[in-house]
N, C-alpha and C positions, 0 to 999 in steps of 0.2 A: 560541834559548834558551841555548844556550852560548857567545854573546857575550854575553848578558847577565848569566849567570852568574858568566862570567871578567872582566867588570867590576865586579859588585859586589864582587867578591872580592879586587881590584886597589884598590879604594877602601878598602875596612874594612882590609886591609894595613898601604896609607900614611898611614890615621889613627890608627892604633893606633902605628906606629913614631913617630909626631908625637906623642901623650899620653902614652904609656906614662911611668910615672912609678919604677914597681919592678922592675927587670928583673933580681932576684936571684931572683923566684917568679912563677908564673903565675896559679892562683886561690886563693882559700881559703877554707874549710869558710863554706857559706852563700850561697857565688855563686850564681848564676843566668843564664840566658839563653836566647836563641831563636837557629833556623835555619834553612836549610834544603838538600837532600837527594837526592839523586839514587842508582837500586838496580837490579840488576839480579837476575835470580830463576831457577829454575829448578824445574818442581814434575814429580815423579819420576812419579806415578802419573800423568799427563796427558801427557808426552810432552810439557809445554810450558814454553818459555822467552821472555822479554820483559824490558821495562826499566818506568820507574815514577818519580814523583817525590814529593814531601813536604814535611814541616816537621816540628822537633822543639821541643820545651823540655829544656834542661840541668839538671841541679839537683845542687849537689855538695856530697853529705851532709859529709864528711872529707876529709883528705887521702888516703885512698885508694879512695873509694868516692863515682863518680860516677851519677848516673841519666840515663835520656834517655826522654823522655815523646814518641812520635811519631806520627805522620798518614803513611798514605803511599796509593797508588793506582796499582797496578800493570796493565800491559796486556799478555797474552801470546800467542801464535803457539803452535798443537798439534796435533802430525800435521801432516798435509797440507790439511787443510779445517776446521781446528778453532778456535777461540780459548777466551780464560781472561779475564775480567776481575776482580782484585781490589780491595778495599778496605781496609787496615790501621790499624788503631788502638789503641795498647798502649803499654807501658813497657819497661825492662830496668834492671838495676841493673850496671853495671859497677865491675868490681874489679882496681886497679893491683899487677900481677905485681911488681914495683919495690917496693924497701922505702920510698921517699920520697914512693910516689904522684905527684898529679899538681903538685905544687910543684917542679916543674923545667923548665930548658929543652930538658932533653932528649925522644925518642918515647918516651911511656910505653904498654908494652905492657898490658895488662887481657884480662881473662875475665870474661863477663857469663852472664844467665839474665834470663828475666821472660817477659811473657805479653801477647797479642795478640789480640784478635777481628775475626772477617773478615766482610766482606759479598761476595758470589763468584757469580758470571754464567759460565755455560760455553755455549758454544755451535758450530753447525760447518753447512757447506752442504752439500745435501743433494744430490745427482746424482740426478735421474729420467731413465731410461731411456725412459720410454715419449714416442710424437712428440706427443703432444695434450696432454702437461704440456707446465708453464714449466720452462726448463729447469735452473733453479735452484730451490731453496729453502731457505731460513732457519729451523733447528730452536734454541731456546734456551732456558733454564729458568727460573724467576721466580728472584730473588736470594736466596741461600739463608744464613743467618748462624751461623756457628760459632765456637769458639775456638779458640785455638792456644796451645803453651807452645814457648819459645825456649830455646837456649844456643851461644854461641860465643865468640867471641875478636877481636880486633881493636888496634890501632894512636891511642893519640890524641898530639898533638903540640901546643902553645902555643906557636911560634913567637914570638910578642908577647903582653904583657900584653891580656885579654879575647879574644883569637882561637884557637878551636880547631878546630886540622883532623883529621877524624877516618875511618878505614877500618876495617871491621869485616865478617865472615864469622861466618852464625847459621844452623843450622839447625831448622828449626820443623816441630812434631807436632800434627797438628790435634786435638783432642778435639771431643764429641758428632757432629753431621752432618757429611758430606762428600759432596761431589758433582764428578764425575770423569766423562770421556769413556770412552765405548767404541772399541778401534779392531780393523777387518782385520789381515790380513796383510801389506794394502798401506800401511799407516798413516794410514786413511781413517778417521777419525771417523765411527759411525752413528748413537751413543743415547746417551743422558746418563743417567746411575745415580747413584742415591743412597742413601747406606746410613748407620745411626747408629755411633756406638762411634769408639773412639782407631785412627786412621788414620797407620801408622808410615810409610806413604809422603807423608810432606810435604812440604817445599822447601828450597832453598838460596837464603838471599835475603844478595845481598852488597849494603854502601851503603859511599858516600863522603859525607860532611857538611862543612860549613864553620857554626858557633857564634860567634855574640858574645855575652859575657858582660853584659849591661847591669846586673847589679847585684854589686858586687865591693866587702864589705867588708873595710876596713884589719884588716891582720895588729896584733892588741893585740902592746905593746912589752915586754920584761919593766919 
């Protein structure tokens, strides 16, 4: 997956340093485009951390205010017998710290917000003690659907005309349902809980992205 990655990434590169035609700016108010995405997570109240992939759409309202419309699907490791599987799908509106936005060649820093809903699988193996069980077993909960609202900060760069590379750090609040593991002392996952109401133990989901712009209209001239 990460030579595949790092190939297509080596291609959109060198076709963009071969088109580019304006390399005083990078996009302007109305571009558009797709990507995709790679994240890694961390959810406080599970004790569980993992990696996850995606796609996004770009949509850049201004020059200082981009959006990012994304998919992603996360798989995480919790306690010692646990897992987490996610599903994300949502928006964020990102906003260029920089008084010029994103019309530069330079990293323009941004601070974002927006909102996300989840589809989320928890589960964990169960140790029986006694010798006439099997000695495993598989406890996990039907897929249970909430939302989430977003805010952080992050990094995007246009290297080249239509190519954006982008890192960002979000931490996310689940509102309505949430469903979380129970653990011992030893970090043994027993029971899966679920409870309603705004859940401030949510995640740290960090992503790295690579964007092409496939629709980039011309800057009007005065």
């Amino acid at each position: 997956m990460k030579i595949k990655l790092s190939s297509v990434f080596l291609l959109m590169l060198t076709f963009g340093f071969s088109n580019a035609q304006d390399q005083s700016i990078s996009v302007n108010p109305g571009s558009a485009g797709i990507g995709m995405r790679t994240s890694s997570s961390v959810f406080l109240g599970d004790n569980a951390a993992g990696f996850g992939a995606g796609g996004q759409i770009k949509i850049l309202f201004s020059n200082r205010v981009n959006s990012e419309w994304f998919l992603d699907y996360m798989n995480s490791s919790a306690g010692l017998n646990g897992y987490r599987k996610d599903t994300h799908i949502g928006w964020s509106v990102q906003f260029a710290v920089n008084k010029g936005g994103y019309q530069t060649r330079m990293p323009v820093p941004f601070v974002e917000a927006g909102q996300c809903f989840d589809w989320t699988t928890v589960g964990f193996v169960k140790n029986n003690s006694s010798e006439n069980a099997m000695p495993q077993t598989s406890v996990r909960n039907q897929p249970v659907f909430s939302a989430a609202t977003q805010a952080g900060a992050g990094v995007a760069w246009f290297p080249i005309s239509r190519l954006e590379l982008n890192a960002q750090v979000q931490y996310m609040i689940h509102l309505g349902k949430d469903v979380h593991l129970e653990f011992d002392d030893d970090n043994y996952a027993y029971e899966i809980s679920q409870s309603k109401g705004t859940s401030f133990d949510g995640h740290i989901l960090g992503t790295i992205s690579i964007s092409w712009y496939l629709i980039q209209p011309q800057k009007k001239r005065a």
